[in-house]
Z-matrix of the N, CA and C atoms (Angstrom, degrees):
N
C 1 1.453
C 2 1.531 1 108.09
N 3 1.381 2 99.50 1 166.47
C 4 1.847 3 92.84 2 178.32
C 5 1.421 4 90.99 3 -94.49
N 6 1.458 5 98.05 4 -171.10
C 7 1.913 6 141.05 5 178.54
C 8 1.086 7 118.10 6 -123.53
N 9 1.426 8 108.76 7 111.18
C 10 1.506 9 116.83 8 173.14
C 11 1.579 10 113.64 9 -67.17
N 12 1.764 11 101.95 10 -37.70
C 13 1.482 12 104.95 11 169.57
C 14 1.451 13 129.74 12 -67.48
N 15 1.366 14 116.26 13 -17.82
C 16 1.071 15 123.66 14 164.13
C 17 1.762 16 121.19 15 -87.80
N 18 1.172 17 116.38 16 -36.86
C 19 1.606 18 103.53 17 162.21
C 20 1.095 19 126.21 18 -57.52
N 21 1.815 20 104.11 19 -22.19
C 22 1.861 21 101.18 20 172.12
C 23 1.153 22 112.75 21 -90.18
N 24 1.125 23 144.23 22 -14.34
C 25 1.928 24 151.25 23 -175.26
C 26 1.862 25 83.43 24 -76.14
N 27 1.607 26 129.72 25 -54.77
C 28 1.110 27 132.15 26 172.69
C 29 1.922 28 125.28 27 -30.83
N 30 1.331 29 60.74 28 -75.47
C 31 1.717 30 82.34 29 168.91
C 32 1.887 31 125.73 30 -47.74
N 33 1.487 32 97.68 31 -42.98
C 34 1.605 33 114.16 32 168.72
C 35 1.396 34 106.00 33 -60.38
N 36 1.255 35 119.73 34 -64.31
C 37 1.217 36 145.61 35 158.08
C 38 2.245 37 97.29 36 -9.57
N 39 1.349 38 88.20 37 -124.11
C 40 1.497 39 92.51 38 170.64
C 41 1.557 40 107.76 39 -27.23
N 42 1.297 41 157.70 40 -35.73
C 43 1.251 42 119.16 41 -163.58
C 44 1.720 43 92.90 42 -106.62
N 45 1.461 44 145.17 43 -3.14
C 46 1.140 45 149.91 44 99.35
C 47 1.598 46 109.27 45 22.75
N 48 1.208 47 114.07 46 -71.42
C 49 1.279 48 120.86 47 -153.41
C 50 1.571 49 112.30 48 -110.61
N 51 1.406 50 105.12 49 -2.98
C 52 1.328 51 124.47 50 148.79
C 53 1.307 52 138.41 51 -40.47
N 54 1.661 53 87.95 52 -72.53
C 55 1.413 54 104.20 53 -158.82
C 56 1.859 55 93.23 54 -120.15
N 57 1.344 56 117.53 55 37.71
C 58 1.403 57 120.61 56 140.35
C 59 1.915 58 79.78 57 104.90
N 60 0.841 59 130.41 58 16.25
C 61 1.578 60 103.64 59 -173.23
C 62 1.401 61 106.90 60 107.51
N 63 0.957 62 142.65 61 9.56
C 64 1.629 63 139.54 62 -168.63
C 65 1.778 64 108.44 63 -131.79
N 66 1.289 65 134.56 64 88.62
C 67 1.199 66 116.35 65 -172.21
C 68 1.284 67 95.25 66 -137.68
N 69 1.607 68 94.72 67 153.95
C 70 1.464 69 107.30 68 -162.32
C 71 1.450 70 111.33 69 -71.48
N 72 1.409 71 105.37 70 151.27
C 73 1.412 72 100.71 71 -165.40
C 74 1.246 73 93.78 72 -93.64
N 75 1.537 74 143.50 73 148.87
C 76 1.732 75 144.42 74 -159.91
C 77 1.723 76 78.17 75 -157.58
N 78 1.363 77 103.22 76 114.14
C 79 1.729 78 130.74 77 157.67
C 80 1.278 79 113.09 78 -85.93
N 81 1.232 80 116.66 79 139.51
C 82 1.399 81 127.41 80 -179.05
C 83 2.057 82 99.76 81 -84.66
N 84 1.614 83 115.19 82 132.12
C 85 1.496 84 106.42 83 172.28
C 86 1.595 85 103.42 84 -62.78
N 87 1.290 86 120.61 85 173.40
C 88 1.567 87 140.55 86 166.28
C 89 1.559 88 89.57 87 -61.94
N 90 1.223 89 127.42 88 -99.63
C 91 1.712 90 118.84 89 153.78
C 92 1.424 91 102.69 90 34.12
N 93 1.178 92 117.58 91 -92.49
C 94 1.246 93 120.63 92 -142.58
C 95 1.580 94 98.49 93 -94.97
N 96 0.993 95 123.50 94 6.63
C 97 1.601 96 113.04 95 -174.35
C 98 1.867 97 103.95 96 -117.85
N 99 1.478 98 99.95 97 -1.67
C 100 1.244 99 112.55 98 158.26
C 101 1.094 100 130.43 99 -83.12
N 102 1.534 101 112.72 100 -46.39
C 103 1.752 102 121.34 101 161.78
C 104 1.370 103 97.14 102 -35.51
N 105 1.668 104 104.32 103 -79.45
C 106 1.593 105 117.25 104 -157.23
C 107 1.393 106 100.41 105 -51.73
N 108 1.624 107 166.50 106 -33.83
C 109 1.096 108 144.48 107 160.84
C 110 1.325 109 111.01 108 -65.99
N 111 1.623 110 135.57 109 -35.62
C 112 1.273 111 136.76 110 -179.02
C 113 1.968 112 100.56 111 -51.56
N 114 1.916 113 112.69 112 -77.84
C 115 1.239 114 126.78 113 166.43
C 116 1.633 115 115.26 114 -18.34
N 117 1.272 116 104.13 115 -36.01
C 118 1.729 117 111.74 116 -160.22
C 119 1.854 118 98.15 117 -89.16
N 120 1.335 119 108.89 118 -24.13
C 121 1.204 120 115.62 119 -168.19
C 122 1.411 121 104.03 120 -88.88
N 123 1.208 122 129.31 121 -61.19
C 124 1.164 123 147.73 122 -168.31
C 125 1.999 124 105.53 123 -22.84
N 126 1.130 125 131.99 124 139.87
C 127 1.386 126 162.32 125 -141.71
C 128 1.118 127 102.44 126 -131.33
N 129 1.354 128 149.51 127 59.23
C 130 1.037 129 158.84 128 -154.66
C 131 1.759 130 117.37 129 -68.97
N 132 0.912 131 143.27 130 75.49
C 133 1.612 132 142.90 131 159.56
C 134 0.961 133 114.01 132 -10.42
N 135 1.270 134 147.12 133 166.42
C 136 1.481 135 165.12 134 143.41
C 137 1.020 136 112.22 135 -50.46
N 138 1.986 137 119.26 136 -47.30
C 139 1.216 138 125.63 137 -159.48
C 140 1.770 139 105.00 138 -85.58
N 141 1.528 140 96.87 139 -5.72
C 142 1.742 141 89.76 140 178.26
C 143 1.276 142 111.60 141 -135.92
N 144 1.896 143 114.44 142 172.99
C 145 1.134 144 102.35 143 179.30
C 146 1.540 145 89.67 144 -169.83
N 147 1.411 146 89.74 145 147.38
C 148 1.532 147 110.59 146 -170.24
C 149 1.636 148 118.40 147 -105.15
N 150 1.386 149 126.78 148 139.14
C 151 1.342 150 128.14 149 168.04
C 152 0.964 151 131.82 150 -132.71
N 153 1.596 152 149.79 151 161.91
C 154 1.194 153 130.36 152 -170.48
C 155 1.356 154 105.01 153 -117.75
N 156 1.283 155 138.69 154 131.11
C 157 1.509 156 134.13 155 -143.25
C 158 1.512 157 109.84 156 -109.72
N 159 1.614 158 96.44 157 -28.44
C 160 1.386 159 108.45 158 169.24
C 161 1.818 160 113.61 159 -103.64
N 162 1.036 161 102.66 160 47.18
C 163 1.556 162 99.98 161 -170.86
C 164 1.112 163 122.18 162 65.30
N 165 1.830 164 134.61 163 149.90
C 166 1.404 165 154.61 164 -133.83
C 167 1.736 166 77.44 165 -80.76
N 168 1.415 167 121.11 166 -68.52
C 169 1.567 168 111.47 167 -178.48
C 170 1.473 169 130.67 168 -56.84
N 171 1.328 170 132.82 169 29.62
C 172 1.255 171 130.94 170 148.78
C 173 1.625 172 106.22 171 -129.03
N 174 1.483 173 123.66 172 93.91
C 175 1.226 174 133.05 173 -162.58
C 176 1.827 175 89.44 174 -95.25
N 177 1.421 176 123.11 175 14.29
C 178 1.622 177 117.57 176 163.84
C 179 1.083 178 135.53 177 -98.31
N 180 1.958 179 104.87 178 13.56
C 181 1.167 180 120.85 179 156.46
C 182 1.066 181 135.29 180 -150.11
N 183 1.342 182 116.61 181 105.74
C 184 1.599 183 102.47 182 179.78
C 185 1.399 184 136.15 183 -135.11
N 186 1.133 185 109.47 184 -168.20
C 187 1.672 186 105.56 185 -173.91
C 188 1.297 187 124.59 186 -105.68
N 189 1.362 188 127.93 187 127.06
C 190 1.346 189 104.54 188 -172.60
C 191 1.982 190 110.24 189 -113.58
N 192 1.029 191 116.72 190 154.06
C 193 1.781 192 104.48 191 169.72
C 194 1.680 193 103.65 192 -116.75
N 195 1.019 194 118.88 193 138.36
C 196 1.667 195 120.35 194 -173.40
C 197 1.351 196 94.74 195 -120.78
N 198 1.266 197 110.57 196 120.28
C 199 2.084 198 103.20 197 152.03
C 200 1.806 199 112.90 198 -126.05
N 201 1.285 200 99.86 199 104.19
C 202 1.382 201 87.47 200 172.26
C 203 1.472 202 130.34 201 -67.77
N 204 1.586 203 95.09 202 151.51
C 205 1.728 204 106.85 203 -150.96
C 206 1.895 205 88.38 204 -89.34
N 207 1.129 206 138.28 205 28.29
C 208 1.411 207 140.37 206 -174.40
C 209 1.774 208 97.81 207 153.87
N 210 2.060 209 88.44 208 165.71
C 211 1.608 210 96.70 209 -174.32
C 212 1.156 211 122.98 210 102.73
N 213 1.118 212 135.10 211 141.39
C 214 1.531 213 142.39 212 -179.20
C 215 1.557 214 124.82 213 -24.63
N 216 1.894 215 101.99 214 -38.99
C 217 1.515 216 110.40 215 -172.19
C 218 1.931 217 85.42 216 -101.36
N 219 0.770 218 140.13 217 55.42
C 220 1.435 219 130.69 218 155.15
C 221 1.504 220 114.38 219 -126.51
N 222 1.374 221 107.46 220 117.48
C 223 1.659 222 99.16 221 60.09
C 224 1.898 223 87.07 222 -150.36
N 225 1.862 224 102.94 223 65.88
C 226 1.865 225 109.61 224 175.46
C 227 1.248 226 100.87 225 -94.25
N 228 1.369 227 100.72 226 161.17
C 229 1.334 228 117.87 227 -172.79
C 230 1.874 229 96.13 228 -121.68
N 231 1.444 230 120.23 229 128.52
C 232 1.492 231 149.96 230 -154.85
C 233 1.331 232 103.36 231 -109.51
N 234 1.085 233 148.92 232 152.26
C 235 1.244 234 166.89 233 123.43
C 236 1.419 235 122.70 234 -98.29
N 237 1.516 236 114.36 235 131.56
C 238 1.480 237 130.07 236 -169.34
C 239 1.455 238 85.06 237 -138.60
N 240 1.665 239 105.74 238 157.80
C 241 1.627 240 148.09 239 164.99
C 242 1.551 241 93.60 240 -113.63
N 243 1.109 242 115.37 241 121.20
C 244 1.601 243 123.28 242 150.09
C 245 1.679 244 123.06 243 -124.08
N 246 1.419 245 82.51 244 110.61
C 247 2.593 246 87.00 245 -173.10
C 248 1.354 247 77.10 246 -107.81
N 249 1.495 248 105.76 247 139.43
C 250 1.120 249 149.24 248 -175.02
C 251 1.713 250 96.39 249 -101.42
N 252 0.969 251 115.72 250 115.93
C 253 1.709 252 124.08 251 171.18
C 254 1.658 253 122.18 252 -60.48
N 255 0.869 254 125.59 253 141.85
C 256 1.458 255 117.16 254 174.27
C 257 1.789 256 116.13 255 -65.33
N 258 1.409 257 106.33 256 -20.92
C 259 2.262 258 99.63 257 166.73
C 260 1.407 259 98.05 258 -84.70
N 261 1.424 260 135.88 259 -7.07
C 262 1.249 261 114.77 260 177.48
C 263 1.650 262 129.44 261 -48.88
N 264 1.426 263 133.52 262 105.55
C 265 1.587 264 97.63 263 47.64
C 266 1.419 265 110.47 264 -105.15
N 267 1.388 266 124.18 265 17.39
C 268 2.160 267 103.06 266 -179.30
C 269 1.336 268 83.51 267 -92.04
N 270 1.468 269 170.88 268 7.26
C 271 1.323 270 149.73 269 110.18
C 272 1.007 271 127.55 270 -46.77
N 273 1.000 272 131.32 271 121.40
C 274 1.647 273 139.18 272 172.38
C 275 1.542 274 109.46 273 -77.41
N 276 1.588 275 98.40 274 124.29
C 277 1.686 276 96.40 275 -166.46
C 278 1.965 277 82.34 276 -72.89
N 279 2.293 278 84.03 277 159.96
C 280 1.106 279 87.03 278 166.02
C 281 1.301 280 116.90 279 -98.50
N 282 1.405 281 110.95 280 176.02
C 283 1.575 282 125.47 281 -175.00
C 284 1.541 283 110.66 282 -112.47
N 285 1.118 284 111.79 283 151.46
C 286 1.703 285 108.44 284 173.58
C 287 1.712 286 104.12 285 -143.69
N 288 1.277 287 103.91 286 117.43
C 289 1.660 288 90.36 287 172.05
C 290 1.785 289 106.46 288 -95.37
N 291 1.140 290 95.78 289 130.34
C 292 1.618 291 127.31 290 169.66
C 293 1.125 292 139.28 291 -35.18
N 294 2.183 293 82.27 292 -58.47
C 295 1.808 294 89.99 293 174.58
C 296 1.278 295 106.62 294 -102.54
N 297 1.283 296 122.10 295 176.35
C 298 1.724 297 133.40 296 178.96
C 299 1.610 298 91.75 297 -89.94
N 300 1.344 299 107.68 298 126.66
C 301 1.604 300 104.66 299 159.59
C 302 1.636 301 97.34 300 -139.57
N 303 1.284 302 90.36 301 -173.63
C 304 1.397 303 106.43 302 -175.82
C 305 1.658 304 103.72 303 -105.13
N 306 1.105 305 117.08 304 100.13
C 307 1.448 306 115.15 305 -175.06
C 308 1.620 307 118.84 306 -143.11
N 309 1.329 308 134.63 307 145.44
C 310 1.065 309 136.23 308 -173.19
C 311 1.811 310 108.13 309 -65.08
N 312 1.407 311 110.54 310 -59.94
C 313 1.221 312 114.40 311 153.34
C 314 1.537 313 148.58 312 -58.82
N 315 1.373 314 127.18 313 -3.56
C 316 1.217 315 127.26 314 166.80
C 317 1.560 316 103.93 315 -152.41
N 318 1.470 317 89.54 316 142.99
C 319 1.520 318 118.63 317 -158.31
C 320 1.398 319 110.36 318 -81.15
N 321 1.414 320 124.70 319 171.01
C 322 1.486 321 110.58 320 176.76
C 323 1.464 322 122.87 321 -82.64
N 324 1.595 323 111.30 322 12.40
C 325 1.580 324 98.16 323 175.86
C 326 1.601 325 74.31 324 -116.45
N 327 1.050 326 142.42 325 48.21
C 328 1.651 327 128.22 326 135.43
C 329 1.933 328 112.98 327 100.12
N 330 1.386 329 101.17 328 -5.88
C 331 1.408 330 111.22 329 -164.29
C 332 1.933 331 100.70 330 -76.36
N 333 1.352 332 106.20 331 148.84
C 334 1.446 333 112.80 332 -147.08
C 335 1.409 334 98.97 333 -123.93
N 336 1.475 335 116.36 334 123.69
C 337 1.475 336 115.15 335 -172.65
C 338 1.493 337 95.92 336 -115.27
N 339 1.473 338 94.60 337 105.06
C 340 1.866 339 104.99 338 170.29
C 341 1.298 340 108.69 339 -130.55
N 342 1.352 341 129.02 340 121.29
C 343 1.736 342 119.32 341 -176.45
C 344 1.502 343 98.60 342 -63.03
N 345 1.178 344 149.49 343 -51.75
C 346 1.487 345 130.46 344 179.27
C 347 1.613 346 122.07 345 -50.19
N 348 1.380 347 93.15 346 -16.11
C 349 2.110 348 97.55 347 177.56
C 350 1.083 349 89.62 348 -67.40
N 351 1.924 350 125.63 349 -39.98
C 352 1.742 351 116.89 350 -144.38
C 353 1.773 352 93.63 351 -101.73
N 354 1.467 353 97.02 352 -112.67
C 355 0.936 354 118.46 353 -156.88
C 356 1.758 355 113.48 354 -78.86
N 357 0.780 356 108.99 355 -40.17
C 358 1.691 357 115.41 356 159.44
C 359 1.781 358 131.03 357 -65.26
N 360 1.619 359 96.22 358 9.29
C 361 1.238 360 103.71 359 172.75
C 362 1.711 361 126.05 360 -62.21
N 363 0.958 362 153.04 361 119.14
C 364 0.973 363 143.44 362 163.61
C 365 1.701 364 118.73 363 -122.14
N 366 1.475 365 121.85 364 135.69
C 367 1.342 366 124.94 365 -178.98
C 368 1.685 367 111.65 366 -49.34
N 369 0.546 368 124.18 367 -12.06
C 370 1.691 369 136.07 368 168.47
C 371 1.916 370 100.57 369 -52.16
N 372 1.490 371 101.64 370 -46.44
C 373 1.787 372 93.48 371 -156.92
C 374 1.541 373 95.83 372 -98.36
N 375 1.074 374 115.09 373 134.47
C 376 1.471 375 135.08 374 137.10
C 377 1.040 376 145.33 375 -39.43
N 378 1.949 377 120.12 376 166.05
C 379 1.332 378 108.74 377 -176.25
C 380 1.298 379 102.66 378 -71.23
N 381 1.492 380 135.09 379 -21.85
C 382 1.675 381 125.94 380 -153.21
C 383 1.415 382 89.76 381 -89.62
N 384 1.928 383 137.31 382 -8.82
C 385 1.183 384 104.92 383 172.91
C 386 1.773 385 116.64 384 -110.15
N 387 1.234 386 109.57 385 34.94
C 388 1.460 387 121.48 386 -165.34
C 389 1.692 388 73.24 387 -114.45
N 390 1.443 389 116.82 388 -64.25
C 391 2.028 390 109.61 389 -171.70
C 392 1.443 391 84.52 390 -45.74
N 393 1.373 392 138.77 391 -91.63
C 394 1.408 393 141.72 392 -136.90
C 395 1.391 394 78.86 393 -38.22
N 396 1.716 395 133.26 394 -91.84
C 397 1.343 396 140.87 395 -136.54
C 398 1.855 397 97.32 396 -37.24
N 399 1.474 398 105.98 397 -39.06
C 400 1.815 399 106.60 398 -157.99
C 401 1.181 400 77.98 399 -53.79
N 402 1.950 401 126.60 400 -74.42
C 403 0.941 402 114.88 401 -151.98
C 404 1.637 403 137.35 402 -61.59
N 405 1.326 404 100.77 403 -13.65
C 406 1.533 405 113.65 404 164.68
C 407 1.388 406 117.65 405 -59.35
N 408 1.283 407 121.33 406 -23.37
C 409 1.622 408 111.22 407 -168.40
C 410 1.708 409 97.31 408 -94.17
N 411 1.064 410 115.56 409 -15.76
C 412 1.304 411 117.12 410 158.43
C 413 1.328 412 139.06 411 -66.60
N 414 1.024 413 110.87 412 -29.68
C 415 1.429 414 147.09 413 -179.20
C 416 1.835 415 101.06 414 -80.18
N 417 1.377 416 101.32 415 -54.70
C 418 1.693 417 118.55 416 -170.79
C 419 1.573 418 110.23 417 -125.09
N 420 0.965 419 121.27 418 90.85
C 421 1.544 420 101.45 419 -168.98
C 422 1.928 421 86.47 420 -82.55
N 423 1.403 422 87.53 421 170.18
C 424 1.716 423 94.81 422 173.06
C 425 1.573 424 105.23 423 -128.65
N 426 1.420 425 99.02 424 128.28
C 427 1.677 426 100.06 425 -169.32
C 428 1.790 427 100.89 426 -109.73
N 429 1.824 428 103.96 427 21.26
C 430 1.550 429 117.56 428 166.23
C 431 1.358 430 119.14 429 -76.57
N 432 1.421 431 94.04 430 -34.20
C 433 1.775 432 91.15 431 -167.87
C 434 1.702 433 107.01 432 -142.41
N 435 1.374 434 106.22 433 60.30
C 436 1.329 435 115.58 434 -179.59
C 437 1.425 436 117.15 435 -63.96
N 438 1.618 437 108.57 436 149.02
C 439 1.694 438 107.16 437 157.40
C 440 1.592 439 108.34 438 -113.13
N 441 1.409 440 120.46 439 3.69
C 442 1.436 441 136.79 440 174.55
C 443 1.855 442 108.99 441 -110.71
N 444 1.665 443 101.18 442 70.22
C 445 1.874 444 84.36 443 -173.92
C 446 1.589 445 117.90 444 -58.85
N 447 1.322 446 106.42 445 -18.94
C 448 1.673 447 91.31 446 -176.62
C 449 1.296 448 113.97 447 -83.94
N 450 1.638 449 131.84 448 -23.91
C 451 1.342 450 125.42 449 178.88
C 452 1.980 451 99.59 450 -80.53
N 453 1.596 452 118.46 451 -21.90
C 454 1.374 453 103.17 452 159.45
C 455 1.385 454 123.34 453 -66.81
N 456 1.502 455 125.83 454 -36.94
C 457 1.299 456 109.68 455 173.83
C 458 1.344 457 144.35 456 -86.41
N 459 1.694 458 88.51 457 -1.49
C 460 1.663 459 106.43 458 176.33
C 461 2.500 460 85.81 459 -80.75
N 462 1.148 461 101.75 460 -42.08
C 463 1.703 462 86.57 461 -168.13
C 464 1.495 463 99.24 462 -72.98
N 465 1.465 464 144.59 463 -1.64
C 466 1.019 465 135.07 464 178.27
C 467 1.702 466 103.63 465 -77.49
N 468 0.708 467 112.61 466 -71.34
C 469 2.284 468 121.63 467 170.22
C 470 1.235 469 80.05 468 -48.56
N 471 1.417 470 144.83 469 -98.91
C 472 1.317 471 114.85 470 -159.04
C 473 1.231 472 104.57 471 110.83
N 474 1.480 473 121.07 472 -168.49
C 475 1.592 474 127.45 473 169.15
C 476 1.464 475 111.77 474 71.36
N 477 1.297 476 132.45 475 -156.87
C 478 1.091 477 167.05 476 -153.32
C 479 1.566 478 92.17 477 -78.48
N 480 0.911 479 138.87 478 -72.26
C 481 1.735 480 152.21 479 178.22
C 482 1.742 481 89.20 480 -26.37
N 483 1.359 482 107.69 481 -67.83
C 484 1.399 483 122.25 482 -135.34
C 485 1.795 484 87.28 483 -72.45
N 486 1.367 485 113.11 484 -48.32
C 487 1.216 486 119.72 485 -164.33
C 488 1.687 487 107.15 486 -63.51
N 489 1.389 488 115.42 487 -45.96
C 490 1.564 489 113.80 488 159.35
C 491 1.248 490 134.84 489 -54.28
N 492 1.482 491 118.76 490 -21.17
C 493 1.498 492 113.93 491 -174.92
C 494 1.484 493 112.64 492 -91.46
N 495 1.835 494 105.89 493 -18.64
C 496 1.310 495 110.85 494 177.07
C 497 1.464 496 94.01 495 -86.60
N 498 1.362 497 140.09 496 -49.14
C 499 1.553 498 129.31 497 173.02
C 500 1.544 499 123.68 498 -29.25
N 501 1.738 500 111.18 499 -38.18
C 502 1.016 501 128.90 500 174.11
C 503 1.172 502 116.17 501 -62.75
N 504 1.163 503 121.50 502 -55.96
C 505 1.556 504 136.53 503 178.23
C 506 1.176 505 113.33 504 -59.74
N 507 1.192 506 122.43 505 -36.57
C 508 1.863 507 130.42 506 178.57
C 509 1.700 508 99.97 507 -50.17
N 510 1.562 509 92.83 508 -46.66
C 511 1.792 510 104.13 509 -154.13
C 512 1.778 511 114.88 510 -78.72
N 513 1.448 512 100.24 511 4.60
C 514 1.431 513 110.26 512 -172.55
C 515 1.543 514 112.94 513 102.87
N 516 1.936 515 114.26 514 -29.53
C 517 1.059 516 116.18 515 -164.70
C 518 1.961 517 127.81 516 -63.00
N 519 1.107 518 105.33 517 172.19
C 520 2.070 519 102.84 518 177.55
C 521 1.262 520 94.16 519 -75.74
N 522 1.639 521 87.13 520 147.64
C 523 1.443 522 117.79 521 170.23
C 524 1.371 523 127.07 522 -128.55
N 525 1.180 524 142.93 523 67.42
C 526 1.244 525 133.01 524 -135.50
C 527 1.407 526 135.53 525 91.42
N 528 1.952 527 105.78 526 0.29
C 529 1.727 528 92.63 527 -159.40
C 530 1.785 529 93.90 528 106.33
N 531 1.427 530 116.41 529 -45.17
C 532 1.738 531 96.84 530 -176.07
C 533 1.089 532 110.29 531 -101.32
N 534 1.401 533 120.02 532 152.36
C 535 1.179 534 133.62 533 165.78
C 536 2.005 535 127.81 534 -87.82
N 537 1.470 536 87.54 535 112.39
C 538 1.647 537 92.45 536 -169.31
C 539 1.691 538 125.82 537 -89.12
N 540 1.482 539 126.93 538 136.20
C 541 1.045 540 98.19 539 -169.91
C 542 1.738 541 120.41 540 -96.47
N 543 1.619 542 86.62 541 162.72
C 544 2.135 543 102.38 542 -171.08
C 545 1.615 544 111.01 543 -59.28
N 546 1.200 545 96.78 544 111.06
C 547 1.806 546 113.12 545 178.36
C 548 1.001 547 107.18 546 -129.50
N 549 1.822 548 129.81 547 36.54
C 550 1.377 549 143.22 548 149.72
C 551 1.165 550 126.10 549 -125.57
């Protein structure tokens, strides 16, 4: 993996030798030196994968792609935005999902219902357990604490219904009147 601390010792470095020996000294926030050990730590799955959208040196935002390896939403491939806050870690970075799906937990403008995003956040958890959680609701959707009531009450009945409308949704097709986009 790279070093954020080392592109900046770099960076000191070259402008060092710039401007005669005098270069500005640029501190890394707590923030960001948490990502970069969190990022550095992270255990990477098969089923996911991470990018940095603004280049390897801004580790306060990134992209993630999820495909679960089993489960209702397989075998789609997901897109998330994750900005990392400047109190992170007692902020819980936010999440944004990308694509439109049909899901009990996230809504159609992308908003992401994970109790560790909210209220169960604690500076203790990491970015690798916010990916696990995405990929858990995939895995488990919860039709307890929806921000999508109709894809919760189509997974509450369940069965055959439920399994087609998310099939539908995989394929680009309507669900309700909306149109979902193709992540197969």
């Amino acid at each position: 993996m790279f070093s954020l601390k080392q592109q900046s010792k770099d960076k000191d470095k070259s402008g060092a030798a710039a401007a005669g020996g005098a270069a500005p000294a640029r501190r890394l926030r707590a923030g960001q030196l948490r990502a970069q050990k969190d990022i550095t730590d992270i255990d990477m799955p098969p089923s996911m994968s991470l990018s940095f959208p603004n280049g390897a040196s801004d580790m306060m935002h990134l992209a993630l792609s999820l495909s679960p390896p089993e489960g209702p939403y397989y075998p789609g491939t997901f897109k998330f935005t994750i900005t990392i806050p400047d109190g992170y870690p007692h902020s819980p970075p936010k999440v944004h999902c990308d694509t439109k799906v049909f899901h009990p937990n996230i809504d159609l403008e992308g908003h992401v219902c994970l109790n560790i995003l909210r209220q169960d956040w604690k500076p203790v958890l990491t970015l690798s357990a916010v990916m696990y959680g995405l990929q858990l609701l995939f895995l488990e959707p919860n039709a307890d604490d929806p921000l999508n009531s109709e894809a919760a009450e189509a997974l509450k009945v369940g069965g055959a219904s439920w399994e087609r409308q998310v099939r539908t949704s995989l394929r680009g097709g309507y669900v309700g009147g909306v149109r979902f986009d193709k992540v197969v």
